[in-house]
Backbone as CSV, one residue per row, in Angstrom:
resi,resn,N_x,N_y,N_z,CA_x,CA_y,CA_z,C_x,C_y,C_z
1,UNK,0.848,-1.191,0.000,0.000,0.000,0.000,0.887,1.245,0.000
2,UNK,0.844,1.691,-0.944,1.668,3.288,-0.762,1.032,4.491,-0.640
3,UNK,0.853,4.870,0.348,0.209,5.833,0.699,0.612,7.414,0.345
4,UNK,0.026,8.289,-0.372,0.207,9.548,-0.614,0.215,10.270,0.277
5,UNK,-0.717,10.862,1.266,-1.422,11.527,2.071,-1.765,10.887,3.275
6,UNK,-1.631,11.471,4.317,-1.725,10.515,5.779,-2.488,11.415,6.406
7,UNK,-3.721,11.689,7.253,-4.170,12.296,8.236,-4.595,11.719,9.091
8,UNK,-3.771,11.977,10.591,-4.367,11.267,11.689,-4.612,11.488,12.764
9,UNK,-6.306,11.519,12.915,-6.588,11.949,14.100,-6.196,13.510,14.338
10,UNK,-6.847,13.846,13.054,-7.091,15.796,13.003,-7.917,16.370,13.843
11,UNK,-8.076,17.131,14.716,-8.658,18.042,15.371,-8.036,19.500,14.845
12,UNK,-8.889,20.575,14.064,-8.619,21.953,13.997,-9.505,22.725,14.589
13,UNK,-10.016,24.063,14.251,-11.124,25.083,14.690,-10.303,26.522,14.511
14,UNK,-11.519,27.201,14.331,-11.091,28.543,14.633,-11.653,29.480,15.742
15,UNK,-11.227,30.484,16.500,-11.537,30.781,17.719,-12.030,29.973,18.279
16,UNK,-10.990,29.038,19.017,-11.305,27.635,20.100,-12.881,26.986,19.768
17,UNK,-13.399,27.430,18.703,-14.505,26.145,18.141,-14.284,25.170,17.059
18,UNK,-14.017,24.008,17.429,-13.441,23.200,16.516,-14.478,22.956,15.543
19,UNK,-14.032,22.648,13.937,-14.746,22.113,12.660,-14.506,21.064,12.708
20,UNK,-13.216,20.280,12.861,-12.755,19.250,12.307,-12.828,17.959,13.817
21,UNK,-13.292,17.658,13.661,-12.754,16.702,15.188,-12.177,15.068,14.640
22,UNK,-10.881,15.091,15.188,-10.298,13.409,14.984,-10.886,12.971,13.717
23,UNK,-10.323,13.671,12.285,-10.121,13.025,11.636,-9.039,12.235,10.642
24,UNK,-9.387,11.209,10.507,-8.215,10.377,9.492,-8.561,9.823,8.705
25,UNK,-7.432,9.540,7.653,-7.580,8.952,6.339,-6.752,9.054,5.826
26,UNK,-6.527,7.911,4.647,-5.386,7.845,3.951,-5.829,8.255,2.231
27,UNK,-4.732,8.438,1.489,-4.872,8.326,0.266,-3.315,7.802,-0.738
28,UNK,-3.748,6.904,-1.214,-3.165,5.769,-2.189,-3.027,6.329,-3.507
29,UNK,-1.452,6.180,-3.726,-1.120,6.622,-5.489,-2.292,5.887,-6.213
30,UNK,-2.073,7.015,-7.216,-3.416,6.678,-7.935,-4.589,7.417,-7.572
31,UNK,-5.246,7.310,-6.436,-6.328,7.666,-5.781,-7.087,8.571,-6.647
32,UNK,-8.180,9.050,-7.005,-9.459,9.845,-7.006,-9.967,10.169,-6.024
33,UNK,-9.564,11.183,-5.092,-10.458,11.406,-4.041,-11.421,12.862,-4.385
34,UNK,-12.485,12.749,-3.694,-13.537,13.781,-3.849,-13.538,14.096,-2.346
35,UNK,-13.498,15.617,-2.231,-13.982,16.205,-0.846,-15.640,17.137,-1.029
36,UNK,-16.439,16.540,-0.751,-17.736,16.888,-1.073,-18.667,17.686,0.260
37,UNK,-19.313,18.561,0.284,-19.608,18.660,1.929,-20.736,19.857,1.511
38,UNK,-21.871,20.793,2.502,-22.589,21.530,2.055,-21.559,22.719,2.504
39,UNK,-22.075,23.840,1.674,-20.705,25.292,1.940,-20.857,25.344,3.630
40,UNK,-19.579,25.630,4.023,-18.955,25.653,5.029,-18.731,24.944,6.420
41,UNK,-19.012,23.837,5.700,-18.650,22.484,6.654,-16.827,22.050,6.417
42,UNK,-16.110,22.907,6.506,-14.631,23.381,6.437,-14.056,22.266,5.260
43,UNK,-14.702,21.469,4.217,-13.751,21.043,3.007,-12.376,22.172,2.882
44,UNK,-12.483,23.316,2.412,-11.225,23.756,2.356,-9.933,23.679,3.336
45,UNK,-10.747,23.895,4.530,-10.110,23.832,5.565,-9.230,22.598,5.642
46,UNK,-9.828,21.669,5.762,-9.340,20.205,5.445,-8.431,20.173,4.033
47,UNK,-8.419,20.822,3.540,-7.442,20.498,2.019,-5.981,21.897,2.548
48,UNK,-6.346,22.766,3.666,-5.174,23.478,3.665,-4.446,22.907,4.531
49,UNK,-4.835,22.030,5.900,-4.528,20.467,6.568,-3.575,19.780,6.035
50,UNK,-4.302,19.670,5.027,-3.371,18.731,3.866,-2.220,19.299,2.980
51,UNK,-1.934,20.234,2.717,-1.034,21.187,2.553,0.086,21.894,3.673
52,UNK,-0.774,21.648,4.556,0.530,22.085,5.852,0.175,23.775,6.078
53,UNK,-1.043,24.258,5.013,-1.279,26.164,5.165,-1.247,25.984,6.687
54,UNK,-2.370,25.309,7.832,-2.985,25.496,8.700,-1.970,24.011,9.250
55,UNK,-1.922,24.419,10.983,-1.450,23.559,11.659,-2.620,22.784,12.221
56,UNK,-2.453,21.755,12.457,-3.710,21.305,13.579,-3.912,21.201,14.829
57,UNK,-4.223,21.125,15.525,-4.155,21.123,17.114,-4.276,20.220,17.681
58,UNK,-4.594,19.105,17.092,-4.227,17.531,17.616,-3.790,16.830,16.267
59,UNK,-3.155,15.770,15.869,-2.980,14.841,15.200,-1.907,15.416,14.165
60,UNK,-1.594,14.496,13.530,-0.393,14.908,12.374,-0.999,14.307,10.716
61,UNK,-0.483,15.252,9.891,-0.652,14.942,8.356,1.290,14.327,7.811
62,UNK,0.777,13.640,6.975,2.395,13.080,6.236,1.996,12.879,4.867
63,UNK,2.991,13.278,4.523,2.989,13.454,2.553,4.121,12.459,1.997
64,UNK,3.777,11.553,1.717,4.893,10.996,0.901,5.618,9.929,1.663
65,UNK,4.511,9.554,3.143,5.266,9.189,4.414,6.563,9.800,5.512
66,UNK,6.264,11.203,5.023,7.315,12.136,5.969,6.175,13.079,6.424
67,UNK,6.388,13.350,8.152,5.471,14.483,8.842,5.678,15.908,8.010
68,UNK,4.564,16.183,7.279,4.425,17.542,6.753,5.123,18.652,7.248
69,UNK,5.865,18.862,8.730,6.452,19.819,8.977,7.602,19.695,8.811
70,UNK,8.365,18.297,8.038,9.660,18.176,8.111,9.440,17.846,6.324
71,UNK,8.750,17.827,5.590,8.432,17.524,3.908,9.125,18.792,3.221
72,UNK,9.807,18.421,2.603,10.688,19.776,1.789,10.451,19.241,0.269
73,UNK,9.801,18.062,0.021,10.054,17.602,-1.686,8.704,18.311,-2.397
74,UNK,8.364,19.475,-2.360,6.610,20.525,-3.039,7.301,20.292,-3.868
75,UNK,8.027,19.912,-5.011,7.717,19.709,-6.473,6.958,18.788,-7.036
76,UNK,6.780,18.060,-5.636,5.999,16.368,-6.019,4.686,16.935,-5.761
77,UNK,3.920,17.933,-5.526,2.942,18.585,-4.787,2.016,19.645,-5.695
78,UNK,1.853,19.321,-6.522,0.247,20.455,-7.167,-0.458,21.231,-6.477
79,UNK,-0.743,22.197,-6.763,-1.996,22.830,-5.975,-2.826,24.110,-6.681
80,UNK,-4.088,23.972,-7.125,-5.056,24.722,-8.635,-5.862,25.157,-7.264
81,UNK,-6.105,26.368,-6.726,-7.024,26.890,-6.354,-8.359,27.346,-6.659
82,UNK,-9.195,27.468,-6.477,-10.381,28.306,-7.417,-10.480,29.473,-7.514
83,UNK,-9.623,30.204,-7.021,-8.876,31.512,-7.576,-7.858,31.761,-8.378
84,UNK,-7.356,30.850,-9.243,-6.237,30.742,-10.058,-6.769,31.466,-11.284
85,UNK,-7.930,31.619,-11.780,-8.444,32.230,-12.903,-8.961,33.737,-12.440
86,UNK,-8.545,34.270,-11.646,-9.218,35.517,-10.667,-8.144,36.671,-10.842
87,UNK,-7.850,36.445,-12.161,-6.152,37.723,-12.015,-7.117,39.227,-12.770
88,UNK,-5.980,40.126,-12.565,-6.278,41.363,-13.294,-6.207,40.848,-14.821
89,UNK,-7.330,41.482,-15.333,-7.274,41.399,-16.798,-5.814,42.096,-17.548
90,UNK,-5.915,42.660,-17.480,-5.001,43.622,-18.074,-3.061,43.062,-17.647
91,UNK,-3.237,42.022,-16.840,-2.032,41.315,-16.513,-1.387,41.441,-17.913
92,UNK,0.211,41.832,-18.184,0.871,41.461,-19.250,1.904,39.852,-19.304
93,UNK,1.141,38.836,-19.504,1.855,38.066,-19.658,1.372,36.930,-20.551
94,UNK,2.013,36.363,-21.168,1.386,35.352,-22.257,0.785,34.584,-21.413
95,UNK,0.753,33.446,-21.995,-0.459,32.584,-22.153,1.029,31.245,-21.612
96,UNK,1.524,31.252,-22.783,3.326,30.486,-22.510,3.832,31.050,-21.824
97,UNK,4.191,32.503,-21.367,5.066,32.771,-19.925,4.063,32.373,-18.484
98,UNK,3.247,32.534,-18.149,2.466,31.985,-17.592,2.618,30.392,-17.167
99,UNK,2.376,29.595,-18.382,2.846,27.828,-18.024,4.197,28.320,-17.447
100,UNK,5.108,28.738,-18.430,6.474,28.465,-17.750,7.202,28.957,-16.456
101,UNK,6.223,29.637,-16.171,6.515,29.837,-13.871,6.274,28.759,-13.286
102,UNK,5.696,27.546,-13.731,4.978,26.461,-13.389,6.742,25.214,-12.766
103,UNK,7.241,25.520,-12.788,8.713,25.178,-12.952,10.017,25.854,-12.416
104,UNK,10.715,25.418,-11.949,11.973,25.885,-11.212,12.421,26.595,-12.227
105,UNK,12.972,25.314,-13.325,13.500,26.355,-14.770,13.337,27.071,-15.060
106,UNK,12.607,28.018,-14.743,11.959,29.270,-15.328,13.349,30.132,-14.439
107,UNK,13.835,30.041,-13.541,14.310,31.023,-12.796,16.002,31.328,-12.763
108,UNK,16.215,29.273,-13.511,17.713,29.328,-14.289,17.843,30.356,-15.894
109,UNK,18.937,31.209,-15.612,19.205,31.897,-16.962,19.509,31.210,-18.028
110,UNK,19.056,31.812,-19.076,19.413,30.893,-20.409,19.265,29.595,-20.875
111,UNK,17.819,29.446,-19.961,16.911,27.702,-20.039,15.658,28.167,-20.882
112,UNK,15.613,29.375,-21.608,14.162,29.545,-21.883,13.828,29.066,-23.038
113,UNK,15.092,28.322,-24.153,14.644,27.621,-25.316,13.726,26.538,-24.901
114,UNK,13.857,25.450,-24.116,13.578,24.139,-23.702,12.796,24.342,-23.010
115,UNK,12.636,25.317,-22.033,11.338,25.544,-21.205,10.052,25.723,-22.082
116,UNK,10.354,26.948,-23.098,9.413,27.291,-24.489,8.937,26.076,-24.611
117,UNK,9.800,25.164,-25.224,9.566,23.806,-25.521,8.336,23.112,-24.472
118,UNK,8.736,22.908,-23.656,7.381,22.012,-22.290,6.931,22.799,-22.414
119,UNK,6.244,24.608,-22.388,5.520,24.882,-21.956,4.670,24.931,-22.888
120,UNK,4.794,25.100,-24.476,4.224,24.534,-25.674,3.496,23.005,-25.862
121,UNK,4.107,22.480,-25.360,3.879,20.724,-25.530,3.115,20.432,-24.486
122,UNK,3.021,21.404,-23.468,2.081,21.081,-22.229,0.573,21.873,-22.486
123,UNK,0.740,23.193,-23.494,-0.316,23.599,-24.057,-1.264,22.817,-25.136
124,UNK,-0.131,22.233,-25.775,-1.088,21.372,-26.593,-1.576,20.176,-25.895
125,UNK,-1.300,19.576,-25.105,-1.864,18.724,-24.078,-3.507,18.861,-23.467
126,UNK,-3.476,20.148,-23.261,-4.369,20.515,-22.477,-5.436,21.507,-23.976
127,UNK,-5.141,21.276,-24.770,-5.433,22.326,-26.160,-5.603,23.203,-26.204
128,UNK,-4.686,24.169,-25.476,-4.789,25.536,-25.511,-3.247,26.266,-26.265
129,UNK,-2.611,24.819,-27.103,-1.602,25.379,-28.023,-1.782,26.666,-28.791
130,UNK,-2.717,26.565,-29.454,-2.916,27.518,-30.271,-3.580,29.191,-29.647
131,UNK,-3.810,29.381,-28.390,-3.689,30.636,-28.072,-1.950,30.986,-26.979
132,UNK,-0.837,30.107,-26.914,-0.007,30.518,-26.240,0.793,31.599,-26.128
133,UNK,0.543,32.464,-27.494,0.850,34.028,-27.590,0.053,35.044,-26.998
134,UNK,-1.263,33.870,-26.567,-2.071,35.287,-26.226,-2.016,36.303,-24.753
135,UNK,-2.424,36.886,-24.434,-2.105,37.693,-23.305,-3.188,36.294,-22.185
136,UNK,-3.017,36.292,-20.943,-3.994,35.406,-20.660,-5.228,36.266,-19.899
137,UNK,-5.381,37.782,-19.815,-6.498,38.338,-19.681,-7.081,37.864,-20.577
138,UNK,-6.358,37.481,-22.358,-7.797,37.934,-22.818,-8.300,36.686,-23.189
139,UNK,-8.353,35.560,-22.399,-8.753,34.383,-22.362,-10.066,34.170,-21.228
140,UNK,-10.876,33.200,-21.826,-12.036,32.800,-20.781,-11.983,32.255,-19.620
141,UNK,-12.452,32.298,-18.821,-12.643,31.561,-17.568,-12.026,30.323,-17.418
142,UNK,-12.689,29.272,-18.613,-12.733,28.028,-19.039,-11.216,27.928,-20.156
143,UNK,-11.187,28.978,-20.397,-9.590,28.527,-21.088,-8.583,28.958,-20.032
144,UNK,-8.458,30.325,-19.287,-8.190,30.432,-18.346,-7.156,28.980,-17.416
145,UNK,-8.273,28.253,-16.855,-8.446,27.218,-16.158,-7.298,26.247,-16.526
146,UNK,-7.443,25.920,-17.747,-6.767,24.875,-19.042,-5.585,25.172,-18.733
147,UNK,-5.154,26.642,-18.801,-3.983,26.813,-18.927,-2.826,26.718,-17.849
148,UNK,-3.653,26.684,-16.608,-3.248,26.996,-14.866,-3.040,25.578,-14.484
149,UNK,-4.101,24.777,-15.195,-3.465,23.187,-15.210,-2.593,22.620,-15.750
150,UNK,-2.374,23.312,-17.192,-1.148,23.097,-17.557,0.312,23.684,-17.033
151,UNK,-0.086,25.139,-16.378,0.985,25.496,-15.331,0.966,24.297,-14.154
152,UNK,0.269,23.581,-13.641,0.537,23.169,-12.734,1.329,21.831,-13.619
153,UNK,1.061,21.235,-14.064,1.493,19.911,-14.606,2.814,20.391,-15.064
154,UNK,3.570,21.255,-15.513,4.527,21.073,-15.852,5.628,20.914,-15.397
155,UNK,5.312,21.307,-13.696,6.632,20.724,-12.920,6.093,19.643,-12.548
156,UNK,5.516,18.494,-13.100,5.615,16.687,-12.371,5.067,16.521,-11.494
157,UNK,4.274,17.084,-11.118,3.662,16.915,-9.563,2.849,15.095,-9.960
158,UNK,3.249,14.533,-8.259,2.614,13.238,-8.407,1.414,13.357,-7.462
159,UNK,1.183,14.416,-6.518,-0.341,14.580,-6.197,-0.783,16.243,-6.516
160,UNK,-2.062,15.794,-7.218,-2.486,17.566,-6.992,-3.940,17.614,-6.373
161,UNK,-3.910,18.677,-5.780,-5.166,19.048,-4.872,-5.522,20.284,-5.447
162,UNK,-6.967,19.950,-5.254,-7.567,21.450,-6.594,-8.559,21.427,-5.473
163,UNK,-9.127,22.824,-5.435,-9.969,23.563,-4.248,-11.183,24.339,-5.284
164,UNK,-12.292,23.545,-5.499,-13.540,23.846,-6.236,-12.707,25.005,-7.908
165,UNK,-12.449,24.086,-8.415,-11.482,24.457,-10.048,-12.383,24.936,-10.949
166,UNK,-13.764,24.772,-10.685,-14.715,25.285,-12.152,-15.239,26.159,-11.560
167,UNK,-14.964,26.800,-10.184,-15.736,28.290,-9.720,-16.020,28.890,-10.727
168,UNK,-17.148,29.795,-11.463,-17.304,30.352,-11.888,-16.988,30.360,-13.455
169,UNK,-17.298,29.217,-13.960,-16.969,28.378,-15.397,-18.566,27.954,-15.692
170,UNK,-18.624,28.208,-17.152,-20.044,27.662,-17.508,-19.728,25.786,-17.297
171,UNK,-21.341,25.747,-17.525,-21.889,24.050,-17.383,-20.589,22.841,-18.417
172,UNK,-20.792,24.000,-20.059,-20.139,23.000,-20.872,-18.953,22.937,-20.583
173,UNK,-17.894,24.336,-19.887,-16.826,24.683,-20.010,-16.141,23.319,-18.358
174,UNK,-17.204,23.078,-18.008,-16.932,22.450,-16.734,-16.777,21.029,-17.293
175,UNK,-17.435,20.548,-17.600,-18.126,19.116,-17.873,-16.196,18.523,-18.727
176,UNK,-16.533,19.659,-19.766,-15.206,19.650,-20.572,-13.665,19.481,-19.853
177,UNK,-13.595,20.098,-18.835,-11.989,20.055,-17.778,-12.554,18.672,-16.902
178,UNK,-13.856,18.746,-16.361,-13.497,16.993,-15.320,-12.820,16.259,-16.268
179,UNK,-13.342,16.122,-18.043,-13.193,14.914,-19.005,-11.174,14.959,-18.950
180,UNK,-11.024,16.130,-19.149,-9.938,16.329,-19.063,-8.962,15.729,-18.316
181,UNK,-9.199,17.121,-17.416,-9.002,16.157,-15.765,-8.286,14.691,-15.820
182,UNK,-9.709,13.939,-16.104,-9.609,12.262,-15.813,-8.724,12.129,-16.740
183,UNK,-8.533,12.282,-17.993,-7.611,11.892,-18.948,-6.367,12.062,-18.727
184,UNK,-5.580,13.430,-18.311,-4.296,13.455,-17.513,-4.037,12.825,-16.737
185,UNK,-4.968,12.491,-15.694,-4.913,11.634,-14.588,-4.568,10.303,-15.242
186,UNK,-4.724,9.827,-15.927,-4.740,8.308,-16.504,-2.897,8.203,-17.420
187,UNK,-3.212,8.960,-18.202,-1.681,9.407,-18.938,-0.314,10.144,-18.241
188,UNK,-0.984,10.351,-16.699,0.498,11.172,-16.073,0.637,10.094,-14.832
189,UNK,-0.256,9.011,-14.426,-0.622,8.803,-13.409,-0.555,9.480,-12.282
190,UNK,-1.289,10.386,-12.036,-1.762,11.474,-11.312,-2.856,10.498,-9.439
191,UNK,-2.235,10.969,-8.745,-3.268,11.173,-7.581,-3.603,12.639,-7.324
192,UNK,-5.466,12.143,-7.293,-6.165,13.671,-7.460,-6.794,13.893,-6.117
193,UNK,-6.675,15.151,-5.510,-7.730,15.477,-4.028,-8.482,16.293,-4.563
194,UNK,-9.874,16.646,-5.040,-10.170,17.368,-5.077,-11.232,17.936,-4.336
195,UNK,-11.830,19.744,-3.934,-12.933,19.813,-3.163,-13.425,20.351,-4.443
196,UNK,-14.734,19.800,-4.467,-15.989,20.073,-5.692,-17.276,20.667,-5.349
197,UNK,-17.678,21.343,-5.896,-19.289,21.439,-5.886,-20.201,20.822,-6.750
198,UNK,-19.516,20.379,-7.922,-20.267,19.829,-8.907,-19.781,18.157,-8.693
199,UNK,-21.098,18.486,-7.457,-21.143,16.372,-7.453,-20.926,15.272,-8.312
200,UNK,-22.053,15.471,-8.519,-21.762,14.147,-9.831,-21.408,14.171,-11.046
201,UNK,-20.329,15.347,-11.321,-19.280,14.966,-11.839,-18.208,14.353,-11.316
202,UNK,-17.523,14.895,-10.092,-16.569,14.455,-9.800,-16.877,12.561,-8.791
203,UNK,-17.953,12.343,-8.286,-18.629,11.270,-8.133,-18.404,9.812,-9.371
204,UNK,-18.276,10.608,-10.170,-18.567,9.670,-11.617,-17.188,9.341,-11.931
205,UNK,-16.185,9.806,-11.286,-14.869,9.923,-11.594,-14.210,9.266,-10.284
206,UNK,-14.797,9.319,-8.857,-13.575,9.105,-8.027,-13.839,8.145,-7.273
207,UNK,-12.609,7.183,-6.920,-12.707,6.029,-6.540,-12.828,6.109,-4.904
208,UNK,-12.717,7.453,-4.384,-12.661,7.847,-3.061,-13.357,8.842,-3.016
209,UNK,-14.395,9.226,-1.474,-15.335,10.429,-1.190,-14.977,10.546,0.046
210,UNK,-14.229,11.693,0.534,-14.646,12.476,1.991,-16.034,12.989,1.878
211,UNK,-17.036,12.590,2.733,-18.250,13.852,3.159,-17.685,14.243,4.260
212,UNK,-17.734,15.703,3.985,-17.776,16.304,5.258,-18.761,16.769,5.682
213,UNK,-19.968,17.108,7.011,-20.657,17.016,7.409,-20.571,17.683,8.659
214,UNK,-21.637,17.570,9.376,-22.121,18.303,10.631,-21.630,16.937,11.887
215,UNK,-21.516,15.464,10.779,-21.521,14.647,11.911,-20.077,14.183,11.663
216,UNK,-19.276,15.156,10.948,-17.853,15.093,11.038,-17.490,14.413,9.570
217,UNK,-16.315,13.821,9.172,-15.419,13.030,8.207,-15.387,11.918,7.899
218,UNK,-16.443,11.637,6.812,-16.495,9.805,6.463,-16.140,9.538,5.316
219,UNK,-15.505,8.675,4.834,-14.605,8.578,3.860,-15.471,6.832,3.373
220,UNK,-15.481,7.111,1.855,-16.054,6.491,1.498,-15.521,5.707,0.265
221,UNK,-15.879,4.314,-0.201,-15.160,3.918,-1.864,-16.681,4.757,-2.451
222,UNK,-16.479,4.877,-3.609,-17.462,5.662,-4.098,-18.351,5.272,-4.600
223,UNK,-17.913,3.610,-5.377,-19.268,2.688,-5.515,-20.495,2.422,-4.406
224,UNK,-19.653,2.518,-3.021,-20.780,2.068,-1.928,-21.343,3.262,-1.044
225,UNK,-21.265,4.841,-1.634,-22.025,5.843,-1.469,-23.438,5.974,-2.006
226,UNK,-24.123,5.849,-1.101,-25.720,5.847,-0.834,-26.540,7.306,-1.317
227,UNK,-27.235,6.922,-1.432,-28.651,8.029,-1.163,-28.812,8.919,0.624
228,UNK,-28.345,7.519,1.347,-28.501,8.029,2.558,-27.279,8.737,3.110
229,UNK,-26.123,8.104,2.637,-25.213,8.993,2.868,-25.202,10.354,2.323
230,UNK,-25.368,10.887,1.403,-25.630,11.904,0.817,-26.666,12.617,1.854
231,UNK,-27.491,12.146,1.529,-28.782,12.683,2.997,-28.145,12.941,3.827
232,UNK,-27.179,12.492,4.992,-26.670,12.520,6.150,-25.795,13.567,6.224
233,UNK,-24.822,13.863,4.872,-24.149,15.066,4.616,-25.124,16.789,3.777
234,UNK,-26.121,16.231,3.467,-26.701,17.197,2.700,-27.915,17.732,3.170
235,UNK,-28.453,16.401,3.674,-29.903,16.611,4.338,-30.646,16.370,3.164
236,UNK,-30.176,15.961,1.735,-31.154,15.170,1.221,-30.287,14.240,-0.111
237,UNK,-30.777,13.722,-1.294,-29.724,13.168,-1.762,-29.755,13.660,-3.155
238,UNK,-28.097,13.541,-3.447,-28.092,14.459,-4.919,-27.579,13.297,-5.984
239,UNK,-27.246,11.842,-5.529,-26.316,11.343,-6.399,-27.294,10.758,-7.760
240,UNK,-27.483,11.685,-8.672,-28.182,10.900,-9.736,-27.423,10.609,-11.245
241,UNK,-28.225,10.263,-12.010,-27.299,9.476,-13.253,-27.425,11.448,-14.287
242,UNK,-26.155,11.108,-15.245,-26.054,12.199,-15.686,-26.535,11.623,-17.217
């Protein structure tokens, strides 16, 4: 069993009222995990846990099987916020300088032929080759997005954690990046954490479900998520066929 992600026996809160009480769980290369929960039953919270943003106040997280406060290897480490598409328009920077911050190389002098190179080949990946000259204000939401994943993928990351990624992306423009999504995931072998709002998409995709809930952190395979479980986290049930 090789475990990606370790949480054990988390307790957090803010002003001495705890969200999180004693939770744990693991996640396995490979993994699909979904963090699913109604707004502000602390999913994020729990994914900055997992990142090391926030300390916890009881229990320990481990990445890679090393305690997160002693983990120095973040190149192995992704992370797509749902503010990653939230810049000033008027930003001057391509579309290709943009991917290529995604990478240490970017910061060695006189690497920018070969960097050009991945950050091109990582655009067409994701098919947003053909705007990589463009400024990335003047790109959509939904291309936007494409491209921030392809910044993230280009330094190798073997887990990435994305924090609700289609904020503010139309229906088709969404539907279009999960498909995605799953497809990188399969061709990079990728372990994915993600927190979602759009259930059953990411449901349809992951072999693992945190609900988070009022009655705390249950972790689920995703085939044997119920109607009632859903109920228990939602107060009623959303998992239907698409």
């Amino acid at each position: 069993m090789d475990k990606v992600l370790e949480m054990n026996n988390i307790t957090f809160g803010y002003n001495d009222i705890p969200v999180l009480k004693d939770v744990s769980f693991y996640v396995e290369r490979g993994d699909y995990m979904a963090i699913i929960g109604p707004n502000g039953a602390a999913k994020s919270t729990l994914m900055k846990l997992a990142l090391g943003e926030l300390n916890p106040w009881k229990g320990s997280v481990r990445l890679f099987g090393r305690d997160i406060k002693k983990f120095k290897e973040w190149g192995r480490v992704g992370y797509l916020s749902q503010y990653a598409t939230h810049i000033n328009t008027s930003f001057p920077a391509t579309v290709e300088e943009i991917v290529m911050t995604g990478t240490r190389e970017w910061l060695r002098p006189f690497g920018g032929g070969d960097l050009r190179k991945k950050a091109g080949n990582m655009l067409d990946t994701v098919g947003m080759g053909n705007v990589r000259h463009k400024l990335i204000g003047d790109l959509s939401g939904g291309q936007r997005q494409r491209v921030f994943l392809a910044r993230l993928l280009i330094g190798s990351p073997e887990i990435i954690f994305m924090d609700e990624p289609t904020t503010g992306i139309d229906a088709i423009a969404q539907a279009e990046f999960y498909k995605l999504l799953d497809d990188l995931r399969k061709v990079y072998n990728l372990t994915i954490v993600i927190v979602s709002h759009d259930i059953n998409s990411v449901l349809k995709r992951a072999n693992k479900v945190a609900c988070v809930g009022k009655n705390g952190v249950h972790v689920h395979n995703s085939p044997n998520l119920t109607q009632q479980h859903l109920a228990e986290v939602f107060g009623y049930g959303i998992y239907g066929e698409e």
